[in-house]
N, CA, C and O of each residue as an XYZ file, in Angstrom:
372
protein
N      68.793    114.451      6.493
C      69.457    115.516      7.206
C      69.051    116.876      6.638
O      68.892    117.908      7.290
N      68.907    116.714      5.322
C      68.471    118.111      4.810
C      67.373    119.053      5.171
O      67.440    120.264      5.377
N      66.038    118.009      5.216
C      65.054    117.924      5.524
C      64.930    119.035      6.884
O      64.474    120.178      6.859
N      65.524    118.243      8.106
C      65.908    119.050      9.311
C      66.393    120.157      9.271
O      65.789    120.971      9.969
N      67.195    120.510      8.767
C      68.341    121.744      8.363
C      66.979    122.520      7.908
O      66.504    123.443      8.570
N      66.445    122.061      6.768
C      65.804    123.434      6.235
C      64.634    123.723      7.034
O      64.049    124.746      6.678
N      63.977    122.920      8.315
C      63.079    123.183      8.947
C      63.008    123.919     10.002
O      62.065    124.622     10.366
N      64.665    123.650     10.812
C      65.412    124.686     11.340
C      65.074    126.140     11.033
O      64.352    126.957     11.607
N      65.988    126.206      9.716
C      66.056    127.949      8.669
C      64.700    128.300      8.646
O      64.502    129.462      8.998
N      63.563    127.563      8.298
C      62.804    127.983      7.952
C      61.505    128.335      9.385
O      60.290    128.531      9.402
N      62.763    128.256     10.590
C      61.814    128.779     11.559
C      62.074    130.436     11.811
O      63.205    130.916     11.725
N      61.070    131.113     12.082
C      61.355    132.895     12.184
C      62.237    133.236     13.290
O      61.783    133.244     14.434
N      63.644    133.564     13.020
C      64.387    133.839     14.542
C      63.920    134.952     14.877
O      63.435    135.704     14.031
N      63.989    135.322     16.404
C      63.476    136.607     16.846
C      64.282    138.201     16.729
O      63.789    139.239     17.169
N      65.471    138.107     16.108
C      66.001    138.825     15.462
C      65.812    139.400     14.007
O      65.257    138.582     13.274
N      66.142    140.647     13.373
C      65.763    140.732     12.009
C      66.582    139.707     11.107
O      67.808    139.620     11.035
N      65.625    138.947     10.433
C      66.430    138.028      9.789
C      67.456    138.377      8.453
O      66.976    138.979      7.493
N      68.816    137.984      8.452
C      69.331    138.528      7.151
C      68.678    137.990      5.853
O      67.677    137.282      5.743
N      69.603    138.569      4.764
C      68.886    138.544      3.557
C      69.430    136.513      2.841
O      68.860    135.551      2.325
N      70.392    136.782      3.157
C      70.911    134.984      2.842
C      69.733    134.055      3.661
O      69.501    132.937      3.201
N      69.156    134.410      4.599
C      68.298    133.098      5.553
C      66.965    133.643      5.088
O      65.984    133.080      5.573
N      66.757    134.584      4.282
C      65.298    135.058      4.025
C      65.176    134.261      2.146
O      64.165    134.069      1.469
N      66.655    133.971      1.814
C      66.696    133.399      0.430
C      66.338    132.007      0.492
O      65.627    131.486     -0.367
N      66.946    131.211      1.768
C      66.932    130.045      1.789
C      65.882    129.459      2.416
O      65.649    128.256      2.538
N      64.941    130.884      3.007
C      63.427    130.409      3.426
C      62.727    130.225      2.346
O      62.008    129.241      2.174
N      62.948    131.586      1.149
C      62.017    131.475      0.297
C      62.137    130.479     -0.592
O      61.100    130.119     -1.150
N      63.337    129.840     -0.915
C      63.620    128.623     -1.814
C      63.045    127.382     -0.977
O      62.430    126.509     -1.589
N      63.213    127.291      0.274
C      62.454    126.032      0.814
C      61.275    126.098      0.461
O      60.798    125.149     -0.160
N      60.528    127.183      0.748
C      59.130    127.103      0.865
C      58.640    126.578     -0.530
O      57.842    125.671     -0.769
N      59.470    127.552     -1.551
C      58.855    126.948     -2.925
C      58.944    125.666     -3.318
O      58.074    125.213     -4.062
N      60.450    124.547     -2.702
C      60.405    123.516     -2.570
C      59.214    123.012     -2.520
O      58.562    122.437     -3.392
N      58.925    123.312     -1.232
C      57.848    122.328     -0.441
C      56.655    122.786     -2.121
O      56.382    121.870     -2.898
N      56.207    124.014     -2.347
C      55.316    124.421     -2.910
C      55.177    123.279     -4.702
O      54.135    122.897     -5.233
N      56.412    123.074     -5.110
C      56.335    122.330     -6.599
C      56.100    120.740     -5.568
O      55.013    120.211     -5.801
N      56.955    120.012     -4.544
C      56.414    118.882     -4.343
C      55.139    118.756     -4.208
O      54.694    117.868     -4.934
N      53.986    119.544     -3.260
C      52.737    119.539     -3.649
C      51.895    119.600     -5.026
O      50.916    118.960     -5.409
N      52.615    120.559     -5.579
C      51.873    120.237     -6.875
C      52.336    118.741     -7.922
O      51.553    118.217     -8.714
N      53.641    118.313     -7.694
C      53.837    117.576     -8.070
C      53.110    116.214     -7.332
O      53.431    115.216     -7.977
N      52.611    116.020     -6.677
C      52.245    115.098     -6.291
C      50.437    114.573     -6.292
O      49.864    113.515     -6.031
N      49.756    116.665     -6.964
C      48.732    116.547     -7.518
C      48.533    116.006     -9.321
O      47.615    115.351     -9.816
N      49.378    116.396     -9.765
C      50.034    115.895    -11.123
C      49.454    114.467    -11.899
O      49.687    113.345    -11.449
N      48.715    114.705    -13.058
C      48.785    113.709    -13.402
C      48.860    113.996    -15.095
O      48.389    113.208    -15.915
N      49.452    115.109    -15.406
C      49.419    115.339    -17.158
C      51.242    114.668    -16.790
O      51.907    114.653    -15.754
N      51.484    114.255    -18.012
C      53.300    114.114    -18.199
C      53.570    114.526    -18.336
O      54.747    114.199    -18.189
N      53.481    116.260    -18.944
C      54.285    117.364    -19.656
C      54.232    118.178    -18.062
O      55.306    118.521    -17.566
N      52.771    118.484    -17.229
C      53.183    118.770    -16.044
C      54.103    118.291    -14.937
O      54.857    118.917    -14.193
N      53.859    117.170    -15.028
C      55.075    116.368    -14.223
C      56.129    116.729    -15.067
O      56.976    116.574    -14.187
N      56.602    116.980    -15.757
C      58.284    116.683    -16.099
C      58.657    118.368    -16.010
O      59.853    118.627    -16.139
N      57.792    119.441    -15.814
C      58.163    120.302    -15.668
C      58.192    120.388    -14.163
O      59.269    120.865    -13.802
N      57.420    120.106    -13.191
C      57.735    120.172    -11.601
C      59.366    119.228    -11.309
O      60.156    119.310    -10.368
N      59.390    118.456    -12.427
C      60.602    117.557    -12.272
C      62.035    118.361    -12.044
O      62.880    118.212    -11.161
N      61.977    119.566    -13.542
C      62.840    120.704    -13.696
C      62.942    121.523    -12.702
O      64.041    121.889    -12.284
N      61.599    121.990    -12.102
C      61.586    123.116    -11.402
C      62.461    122.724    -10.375
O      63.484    123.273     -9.967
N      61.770    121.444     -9.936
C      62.640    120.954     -8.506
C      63.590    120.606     -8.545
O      63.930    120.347     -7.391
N      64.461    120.371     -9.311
C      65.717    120.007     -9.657
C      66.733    121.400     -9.645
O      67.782    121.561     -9.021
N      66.036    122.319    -10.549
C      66.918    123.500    -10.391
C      66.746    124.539     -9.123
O      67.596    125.382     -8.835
N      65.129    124.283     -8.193
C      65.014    124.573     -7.181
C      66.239    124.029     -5.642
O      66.205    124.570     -4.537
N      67.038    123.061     -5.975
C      67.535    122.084     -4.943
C      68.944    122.680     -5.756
O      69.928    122.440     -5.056
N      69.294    123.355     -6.980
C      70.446    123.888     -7.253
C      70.814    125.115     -6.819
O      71.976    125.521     -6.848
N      69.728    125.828     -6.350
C      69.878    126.916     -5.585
C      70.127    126.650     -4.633
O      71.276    126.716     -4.197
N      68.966    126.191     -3.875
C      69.652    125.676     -2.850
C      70.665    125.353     -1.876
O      70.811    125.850     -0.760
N      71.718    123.962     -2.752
C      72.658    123.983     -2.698
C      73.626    125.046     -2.577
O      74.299    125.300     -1.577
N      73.636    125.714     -3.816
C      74.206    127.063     -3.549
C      74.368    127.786     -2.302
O      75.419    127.870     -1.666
N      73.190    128.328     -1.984
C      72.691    129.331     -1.092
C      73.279    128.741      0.433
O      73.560    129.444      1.404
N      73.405    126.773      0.306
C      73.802    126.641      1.870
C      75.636    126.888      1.766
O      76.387    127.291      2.655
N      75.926    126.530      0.525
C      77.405    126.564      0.358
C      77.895    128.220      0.822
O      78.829    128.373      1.609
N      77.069    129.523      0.171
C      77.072    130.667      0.559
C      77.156    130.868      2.028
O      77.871    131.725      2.546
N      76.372    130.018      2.695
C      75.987    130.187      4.233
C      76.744    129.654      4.838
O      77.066    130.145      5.920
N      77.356    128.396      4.376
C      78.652    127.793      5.150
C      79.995    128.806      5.132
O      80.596    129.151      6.149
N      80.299    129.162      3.923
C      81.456    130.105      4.083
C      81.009    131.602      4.818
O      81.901    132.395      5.120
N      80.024    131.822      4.998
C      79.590    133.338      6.171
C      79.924    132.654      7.564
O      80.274    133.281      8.565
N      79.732    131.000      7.470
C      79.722    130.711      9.329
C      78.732    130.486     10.162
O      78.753    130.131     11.340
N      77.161    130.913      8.877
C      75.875    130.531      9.361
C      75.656    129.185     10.159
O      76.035    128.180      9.558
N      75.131    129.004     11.356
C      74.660    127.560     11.625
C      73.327    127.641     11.632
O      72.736    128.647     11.239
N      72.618    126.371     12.171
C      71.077    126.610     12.199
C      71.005    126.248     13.692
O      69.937    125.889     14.186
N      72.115    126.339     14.399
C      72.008    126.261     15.838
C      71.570    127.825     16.740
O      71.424    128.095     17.933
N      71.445    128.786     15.171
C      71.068    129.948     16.230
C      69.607    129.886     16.153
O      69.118    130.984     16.416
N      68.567    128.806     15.830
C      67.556    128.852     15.146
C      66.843    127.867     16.276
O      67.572    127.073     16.871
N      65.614    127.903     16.538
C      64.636    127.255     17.379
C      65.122    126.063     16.346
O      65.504    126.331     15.206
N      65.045    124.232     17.054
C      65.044    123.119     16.061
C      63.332    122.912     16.350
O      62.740    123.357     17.334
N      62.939    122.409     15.634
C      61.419    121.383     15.314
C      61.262    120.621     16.748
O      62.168    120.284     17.510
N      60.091    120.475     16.875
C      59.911    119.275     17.492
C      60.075    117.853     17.623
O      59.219    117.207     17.018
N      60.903    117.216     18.221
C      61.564    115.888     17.634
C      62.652    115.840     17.137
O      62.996    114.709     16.794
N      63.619    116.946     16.888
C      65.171    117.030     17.000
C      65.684    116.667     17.636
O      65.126    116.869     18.714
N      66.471    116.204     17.748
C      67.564    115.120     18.800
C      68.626    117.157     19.080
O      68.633    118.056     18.240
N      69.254    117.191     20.359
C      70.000    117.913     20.589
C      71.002    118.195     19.665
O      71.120    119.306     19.150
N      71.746    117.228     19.421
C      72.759    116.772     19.008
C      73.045    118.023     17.504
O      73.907    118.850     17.207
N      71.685    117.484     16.867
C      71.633    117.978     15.456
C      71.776    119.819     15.686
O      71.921    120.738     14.880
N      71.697    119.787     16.630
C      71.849    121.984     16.634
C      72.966    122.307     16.461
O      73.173    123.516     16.350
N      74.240    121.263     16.361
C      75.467    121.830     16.453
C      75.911    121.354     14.888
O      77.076    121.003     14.697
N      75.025    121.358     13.881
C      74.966    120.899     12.781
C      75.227    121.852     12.137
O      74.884    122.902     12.680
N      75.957    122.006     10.662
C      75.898    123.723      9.760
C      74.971    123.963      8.767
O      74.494    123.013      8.147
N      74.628    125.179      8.511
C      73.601    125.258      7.778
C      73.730    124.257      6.750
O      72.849    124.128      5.900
C-alpha cells in the first residue's frame, strides 16, 4: 500500500505544490535512490550503511505522512499510476 501512496505524491500536481508534498517527494525519491545503491552493494560496511540510511529514511517518512494526515492531505488530489484500482484514490496520504 505504501508503495502506491508514495507513487501517487510523487506525481507533479498541476498546482504549486506545497512544501509538506515537496518533503515527501524528496524523501521518496531518495528512498528509491539508497535501494538502488543498495542493491549494487557488495562491501558489508556499505551495505549496513544503506541499511541505516533506509531505515532512518522510512522514519521520516513516516513522520512526514503522520504530518500530512493531521493537515487532511489525501493523495486523491493527485493523478494515481497506471494500474490503480479506483478505489485506492479515496485512500490518505
Amino acid at each position: 500500500m505504501e508503495g502506491v501512496i508514495r507513487k501517487a505524491i510523487l506525481k507533479t500536481p498541476a498546482e504549486e505544490p506545497d512544501e509538506l508534498l515537496t518533503a515527501i517527494r524528496d524523501v521518496c525519491a531518495r528512498i528509491d535512490n539508497v535501494n538502488a545503491r543498495f542493491s549494487m552493494e557488495s562491501d558489508g560496511d556499505m551495505i549496513e550503511a544503506c541499511i541505516y540510511e533506509l531505515e532512518s529514511l522510512r522514519a521520516h517518512y513516516r513522520y512526514l505522512l503522520r504530518r500530512a494526515k493531521s493537515r487532511g492531505l489525501t493523495a486523491a488530489r493527485y493523478p494515481l499510476p497506471e494500474g490503480v484500482p479506483e478505489g485506492m484514490a479515496e485512500e490518505s496520504v
